[in-house]
Residue frames as qw, qx, qy, qz and C-alpha x, y, z in Angstrom:
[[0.395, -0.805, 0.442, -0.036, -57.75, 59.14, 26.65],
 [0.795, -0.089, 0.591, 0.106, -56.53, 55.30, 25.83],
 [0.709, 0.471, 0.421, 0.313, -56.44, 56.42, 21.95],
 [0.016, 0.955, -0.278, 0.105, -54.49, 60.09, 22.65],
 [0.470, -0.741, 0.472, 0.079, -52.08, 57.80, 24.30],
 [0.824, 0.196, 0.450, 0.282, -51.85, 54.83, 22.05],
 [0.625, 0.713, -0.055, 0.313, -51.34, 57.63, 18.88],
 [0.212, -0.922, 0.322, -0.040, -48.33, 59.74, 21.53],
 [0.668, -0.231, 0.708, -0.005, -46.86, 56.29, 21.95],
 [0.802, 0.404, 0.386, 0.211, -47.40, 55.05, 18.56],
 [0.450, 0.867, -0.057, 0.208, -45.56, 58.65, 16.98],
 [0.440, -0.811, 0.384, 0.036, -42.86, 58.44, 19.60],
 [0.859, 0.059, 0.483, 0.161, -42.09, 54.85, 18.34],
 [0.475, 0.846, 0.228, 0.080, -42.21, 56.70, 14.75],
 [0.017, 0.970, -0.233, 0.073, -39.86, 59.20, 15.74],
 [0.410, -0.653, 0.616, 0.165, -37.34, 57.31, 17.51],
 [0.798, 0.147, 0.529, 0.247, -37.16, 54.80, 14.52],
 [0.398, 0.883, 0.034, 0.248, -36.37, 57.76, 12.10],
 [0.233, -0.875, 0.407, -0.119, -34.00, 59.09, 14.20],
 [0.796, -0.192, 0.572, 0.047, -32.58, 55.28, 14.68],
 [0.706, 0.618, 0.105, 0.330, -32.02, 55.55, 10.14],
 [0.410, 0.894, 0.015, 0.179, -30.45, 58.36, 10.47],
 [0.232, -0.748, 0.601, 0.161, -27.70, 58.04, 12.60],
 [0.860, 0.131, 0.491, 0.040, -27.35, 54.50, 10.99],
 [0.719, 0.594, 0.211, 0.292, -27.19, 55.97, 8.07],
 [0.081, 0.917, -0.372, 0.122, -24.46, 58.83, 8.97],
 [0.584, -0.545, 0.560, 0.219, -22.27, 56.17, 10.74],
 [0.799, 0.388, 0.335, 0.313, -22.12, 53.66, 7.61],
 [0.498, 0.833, -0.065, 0.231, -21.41, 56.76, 5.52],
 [0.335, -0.828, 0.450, -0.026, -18.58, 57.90, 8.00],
 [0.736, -0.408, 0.540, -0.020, -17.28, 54.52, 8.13],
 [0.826, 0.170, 0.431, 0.320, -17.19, 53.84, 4.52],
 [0.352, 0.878, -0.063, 0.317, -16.00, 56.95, 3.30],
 [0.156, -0.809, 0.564, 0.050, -12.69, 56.62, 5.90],
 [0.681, -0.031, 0.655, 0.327, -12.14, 53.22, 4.45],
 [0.609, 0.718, 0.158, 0.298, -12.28, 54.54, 0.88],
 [0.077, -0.875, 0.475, -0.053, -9.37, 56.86, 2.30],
 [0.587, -0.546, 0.588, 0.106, -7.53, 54.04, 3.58],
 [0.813, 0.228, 0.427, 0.324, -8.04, 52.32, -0.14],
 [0.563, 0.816, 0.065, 0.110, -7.35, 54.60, -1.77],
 [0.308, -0.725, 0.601, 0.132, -3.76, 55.44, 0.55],
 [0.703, -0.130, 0.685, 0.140, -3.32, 51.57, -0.23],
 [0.846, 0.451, 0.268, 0.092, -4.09, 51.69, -4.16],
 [0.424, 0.876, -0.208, 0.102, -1.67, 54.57, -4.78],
 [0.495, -0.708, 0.502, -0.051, 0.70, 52.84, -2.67],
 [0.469, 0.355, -0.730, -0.348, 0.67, 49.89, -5.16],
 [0.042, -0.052, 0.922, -0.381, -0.79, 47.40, -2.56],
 [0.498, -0.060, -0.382, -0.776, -3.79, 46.43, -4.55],
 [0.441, -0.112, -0.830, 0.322, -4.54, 43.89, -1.78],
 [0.125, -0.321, -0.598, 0.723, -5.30, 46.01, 0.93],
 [0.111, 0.110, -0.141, -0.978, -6.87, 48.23, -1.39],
 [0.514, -0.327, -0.544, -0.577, -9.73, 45.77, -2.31],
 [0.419, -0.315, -0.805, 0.277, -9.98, 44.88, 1.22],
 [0.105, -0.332, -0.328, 0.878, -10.63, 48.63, 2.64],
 [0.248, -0.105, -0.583, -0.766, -12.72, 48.80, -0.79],
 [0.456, -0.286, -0.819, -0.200, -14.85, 45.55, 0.25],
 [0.331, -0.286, -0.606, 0.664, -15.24, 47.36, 4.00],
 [0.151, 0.134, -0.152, -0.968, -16.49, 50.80, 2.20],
 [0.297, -0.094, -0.782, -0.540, -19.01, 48.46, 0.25],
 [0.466, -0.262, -0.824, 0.187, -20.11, 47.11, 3.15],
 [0.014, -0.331, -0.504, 0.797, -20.98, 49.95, 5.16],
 [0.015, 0.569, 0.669, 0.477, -24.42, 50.13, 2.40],
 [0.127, 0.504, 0.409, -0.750, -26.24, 53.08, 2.65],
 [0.611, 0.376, 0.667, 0.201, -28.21, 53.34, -0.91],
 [0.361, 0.812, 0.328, 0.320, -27.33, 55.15, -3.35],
 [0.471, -0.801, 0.230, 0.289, -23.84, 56.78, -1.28],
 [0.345, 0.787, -0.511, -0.027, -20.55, 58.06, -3.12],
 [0.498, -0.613, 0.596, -0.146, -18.65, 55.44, -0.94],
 [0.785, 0.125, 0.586, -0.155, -20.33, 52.54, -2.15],
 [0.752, 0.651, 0.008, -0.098, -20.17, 53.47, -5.56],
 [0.126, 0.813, -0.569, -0.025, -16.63, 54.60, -5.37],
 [0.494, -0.348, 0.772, -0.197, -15.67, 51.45, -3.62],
 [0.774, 0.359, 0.500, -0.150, -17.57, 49.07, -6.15],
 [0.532, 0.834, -0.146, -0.001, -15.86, 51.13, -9.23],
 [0.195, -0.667, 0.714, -0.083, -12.02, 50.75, -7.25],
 [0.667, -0.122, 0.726, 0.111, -12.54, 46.46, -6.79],
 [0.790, 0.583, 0.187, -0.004, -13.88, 46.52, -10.52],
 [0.430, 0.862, -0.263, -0.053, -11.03, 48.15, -11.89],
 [0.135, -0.686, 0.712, 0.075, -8.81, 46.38, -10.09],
 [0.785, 0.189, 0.589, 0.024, -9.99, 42.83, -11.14],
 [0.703, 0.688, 0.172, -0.044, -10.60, 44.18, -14.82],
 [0.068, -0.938, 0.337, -0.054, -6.63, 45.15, -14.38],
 [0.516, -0.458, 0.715, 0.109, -5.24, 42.33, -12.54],
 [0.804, 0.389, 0.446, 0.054, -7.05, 40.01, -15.36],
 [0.642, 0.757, -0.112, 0.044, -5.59, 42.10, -18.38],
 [0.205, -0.703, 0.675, -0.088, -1.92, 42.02, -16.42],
 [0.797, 0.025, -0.598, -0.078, -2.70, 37.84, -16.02],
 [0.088, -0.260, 0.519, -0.810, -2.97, 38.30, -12.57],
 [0.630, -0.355, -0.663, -0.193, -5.37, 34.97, -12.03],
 [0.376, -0.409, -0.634, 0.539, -4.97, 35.12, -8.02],
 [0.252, -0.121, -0.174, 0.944, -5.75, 38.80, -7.89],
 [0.355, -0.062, -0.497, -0.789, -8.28, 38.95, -10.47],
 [0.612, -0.307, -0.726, -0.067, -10.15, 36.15, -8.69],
 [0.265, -0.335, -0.561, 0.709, -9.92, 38.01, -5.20],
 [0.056, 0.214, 0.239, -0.945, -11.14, 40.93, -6.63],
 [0.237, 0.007, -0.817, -0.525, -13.39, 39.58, -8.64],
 [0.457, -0.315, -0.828, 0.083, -15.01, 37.50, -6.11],
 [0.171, -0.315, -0.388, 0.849, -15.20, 40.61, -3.40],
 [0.338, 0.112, 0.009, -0.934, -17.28, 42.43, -5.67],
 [0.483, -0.385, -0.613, -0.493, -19.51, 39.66, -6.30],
 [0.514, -0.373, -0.692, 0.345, -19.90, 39.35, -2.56],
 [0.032, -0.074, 0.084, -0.993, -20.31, 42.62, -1.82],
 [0.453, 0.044, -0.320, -0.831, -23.62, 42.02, -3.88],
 [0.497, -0.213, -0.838, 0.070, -24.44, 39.28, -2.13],
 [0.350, -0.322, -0.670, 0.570, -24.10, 40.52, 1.36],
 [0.003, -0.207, -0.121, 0.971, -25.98, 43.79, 0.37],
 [0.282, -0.220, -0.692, -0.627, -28.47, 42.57, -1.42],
 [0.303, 0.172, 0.675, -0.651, -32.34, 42.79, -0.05],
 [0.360, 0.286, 0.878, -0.131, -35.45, 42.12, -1.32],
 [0.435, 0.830, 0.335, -0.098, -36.68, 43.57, -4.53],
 [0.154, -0.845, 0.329, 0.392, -33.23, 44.62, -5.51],
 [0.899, 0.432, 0.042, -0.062, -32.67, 43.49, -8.55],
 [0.763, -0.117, 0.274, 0.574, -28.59, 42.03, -9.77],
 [0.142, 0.891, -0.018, -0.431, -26.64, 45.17, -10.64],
 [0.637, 0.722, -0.267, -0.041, -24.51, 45.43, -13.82],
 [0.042, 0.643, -0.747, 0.162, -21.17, 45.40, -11.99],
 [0.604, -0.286, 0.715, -0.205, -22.41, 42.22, -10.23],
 [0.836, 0.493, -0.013, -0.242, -22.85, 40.55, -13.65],
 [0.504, 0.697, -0.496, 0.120, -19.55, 40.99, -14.17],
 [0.384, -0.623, 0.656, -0.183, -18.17, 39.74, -11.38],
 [0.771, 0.002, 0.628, -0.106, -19.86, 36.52, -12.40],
 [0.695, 0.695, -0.129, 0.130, -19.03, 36.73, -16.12],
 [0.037, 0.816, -0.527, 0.234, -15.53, 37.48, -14.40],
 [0.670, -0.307, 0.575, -0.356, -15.51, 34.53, -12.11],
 [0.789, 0.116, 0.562, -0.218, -16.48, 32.29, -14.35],
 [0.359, 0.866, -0.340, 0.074, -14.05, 33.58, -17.18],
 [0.252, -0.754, 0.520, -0.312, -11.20, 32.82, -14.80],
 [0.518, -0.486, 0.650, -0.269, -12.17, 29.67, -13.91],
 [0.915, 0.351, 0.199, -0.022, -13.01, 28.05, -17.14],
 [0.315, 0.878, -0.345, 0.103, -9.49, 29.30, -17.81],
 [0.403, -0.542, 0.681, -0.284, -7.82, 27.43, -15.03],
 [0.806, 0.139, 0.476, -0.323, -9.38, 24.49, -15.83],
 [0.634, 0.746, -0.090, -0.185, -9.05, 24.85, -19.24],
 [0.221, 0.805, -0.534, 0.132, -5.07, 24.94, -18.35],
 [0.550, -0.327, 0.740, -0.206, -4.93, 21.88, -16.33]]
């Protein structure tokens, strides 16, 4: 009797913690797939500002391996790898920095540093030996 209940109790637990991913995971998606709308309203608008900010919001709602994220991660790159080739130092350096933070604040354990997040630091640190460089 004491071990019928412990396993009812132990699969309930089970269940409601599955159930507990999945809406998790549907809200994130929701949430970062209407902020990729809102960047994307904002990049074609020419307000590459807001855009990495609604980007950096998209990022943020992690769900692994989601269109959002990626999309969002591909949108701040381009716009750094942009603002830099324009000479856009302040811009480049915002967006820059956002995507390395992204990859910070998403990171977990056993996840190894992704390509894009290389760049950021190769980007970063580009930028700032420039700056320097110019003083």
């Amino acid at each position: 009797m004491v071990a019928n209940r412990a396993f009812r109790l132990l699969s309930a637990a089970i269940v409601a913690f599955v159930l507990l991913l999945v809406v998790a995971g549907l809200t994130l998606t929701r949430r970062g797939q209407k902020e990729m709308e809102l960047s994307d309203r904002a990049f074609h608008d020419g307000d590459l500002r807001s855009a990495i900010t609604h980007a950096r919001q998209a990022a943020l709602a992690y769900v692994p391996g989601s269109a959002h994220v990626q999309a969002a991660t591909e949108r701040i790159e381009a716009i750094a790898k942009g603002a830099e080739s324009e000479d856009n130092v302040p811009l480049a350096l915002i967006a820059w920095d956002t995507l390395r933070l992204v990859h910070v604040r998403t990171a977990y354990p056993g996840r190894p540093p992704s390509p894009s997040q290389r760049r950021a630091d190769e980007g970063l640190k580009r930028l700032r030996a420039a700056s320097q460089a110019d003083e």
